[in-house]
C-alpha positions in Angstrom: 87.8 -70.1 -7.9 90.5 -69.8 -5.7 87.9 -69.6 -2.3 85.8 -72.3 -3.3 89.4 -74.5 -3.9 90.0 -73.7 -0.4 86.4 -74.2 1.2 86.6 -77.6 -0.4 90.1 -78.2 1.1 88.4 -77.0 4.4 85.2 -79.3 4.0 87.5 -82.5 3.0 89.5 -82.0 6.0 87.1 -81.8 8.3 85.2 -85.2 6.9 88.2 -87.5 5.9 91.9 -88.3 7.0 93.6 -87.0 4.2 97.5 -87.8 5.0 99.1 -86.4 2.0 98.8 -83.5 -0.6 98.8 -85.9 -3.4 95.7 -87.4 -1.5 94.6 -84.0 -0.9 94.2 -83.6 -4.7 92.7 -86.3 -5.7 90.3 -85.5 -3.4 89.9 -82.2 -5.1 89.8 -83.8 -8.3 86.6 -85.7 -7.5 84.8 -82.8 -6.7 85.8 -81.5 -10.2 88.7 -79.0 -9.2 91.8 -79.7 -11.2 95.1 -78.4 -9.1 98.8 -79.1 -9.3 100.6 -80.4 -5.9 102.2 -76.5 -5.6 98.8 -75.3 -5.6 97.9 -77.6 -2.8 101.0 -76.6 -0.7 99.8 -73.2 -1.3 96.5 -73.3 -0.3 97.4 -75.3 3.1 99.8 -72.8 4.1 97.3 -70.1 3.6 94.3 -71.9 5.2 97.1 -72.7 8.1 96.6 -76.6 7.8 98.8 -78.7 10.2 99.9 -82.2 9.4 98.8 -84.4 12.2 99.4 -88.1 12.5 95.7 -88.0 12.2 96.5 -86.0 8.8 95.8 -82.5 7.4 93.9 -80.6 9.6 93.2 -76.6 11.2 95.2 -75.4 13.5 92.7 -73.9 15.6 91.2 -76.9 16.2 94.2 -78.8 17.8 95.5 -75.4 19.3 93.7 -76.4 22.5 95.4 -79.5 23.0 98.8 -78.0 22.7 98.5 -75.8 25.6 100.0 -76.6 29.0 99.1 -74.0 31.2 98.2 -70.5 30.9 99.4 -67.9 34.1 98.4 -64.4 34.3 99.9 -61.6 35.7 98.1 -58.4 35.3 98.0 -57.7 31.6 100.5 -60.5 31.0 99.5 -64.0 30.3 102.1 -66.9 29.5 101.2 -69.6 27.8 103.3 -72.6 28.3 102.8 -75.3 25.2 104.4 -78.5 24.4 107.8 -78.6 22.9 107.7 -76.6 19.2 104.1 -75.4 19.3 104.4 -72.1 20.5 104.1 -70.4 16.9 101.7 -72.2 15.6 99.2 -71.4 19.1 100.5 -67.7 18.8 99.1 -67.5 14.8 96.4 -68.9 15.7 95.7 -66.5 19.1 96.8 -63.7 16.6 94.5 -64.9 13.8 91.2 -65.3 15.7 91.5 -61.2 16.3 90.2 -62.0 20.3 89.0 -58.9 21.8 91.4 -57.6 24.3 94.2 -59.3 23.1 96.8 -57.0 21.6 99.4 -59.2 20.4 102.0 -62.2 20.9 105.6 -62.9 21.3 106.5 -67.0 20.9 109.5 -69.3 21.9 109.8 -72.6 21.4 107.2 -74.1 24.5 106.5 -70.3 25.5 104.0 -67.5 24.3 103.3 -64.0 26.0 100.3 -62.7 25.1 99.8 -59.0 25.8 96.2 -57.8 27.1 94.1 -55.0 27.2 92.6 -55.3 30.0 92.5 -58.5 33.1 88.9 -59.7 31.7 90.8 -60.4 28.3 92.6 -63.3 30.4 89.4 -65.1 30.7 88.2 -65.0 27.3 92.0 -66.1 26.3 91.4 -69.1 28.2 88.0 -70.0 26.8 89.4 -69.3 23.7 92.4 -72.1 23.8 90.1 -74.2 26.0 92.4 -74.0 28.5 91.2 -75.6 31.8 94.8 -75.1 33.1 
């Protein structure tokens, strides 16, 4: 019950500005799944929602946008970000499990991201869409 909950939360997301949680479950309601608000908060958390001005949506998909620029040195990349984004692009560069990539370390407007190898670079910046 719990994964179709949140494939629904996923598929209303993706086709609707949905601003609030209390929107978010009436929305839910509609397509016949009965949840409380704490259940809502939950489930965002876990799915790794972000509140937008343009409302709830994934974090991978506005990851991209909050990158500045992305410098490599060897098997060291930092990624610059705007102001207070670093965590959320460093979950989500830790979450998609990129080959090559060992792990992150994030600041405020700063990420490291540790490589395996100097090919992992590229695919880091295809991943975040970087053109920086």
């Amino acid at each position: 019950m719990k994964e179709r909950r949140q494939q629904a939360i996923l598929e209303v997301v993706r086709g609707a500005r949905v601003q609030t949680q209390q929107e978010l479950a009436r929305a839910l309601a509609e397509r016949g799944f009965r949840t409380t608000q704490a259940t809502v908060s939950r489930d965002i958390q876990e799915l790794g929602l972000v509140r937008t001005g343009a409302g709830y949506r994934e974090a991978a998909s506005i990851a991209s946008q909050l990158v500045l620029s992305i410098h490599q040195v060897e098997f060291l990349a930092v990624v610059r970000t705007t102001p207070g984004s670093a965590s959320l692009v460093a979950r989500v560069v830790d979450e998609s499990k990129l080959e090559g990539v060992v792990g992150t370390v994030a600041g405020d407007d700063t990420i490291l991201v540790v490589l395996d190898d100097h090919a992992a670079g590229a695919t880091l910046r295809r991943f975040l869409g970087a053109g920086v």
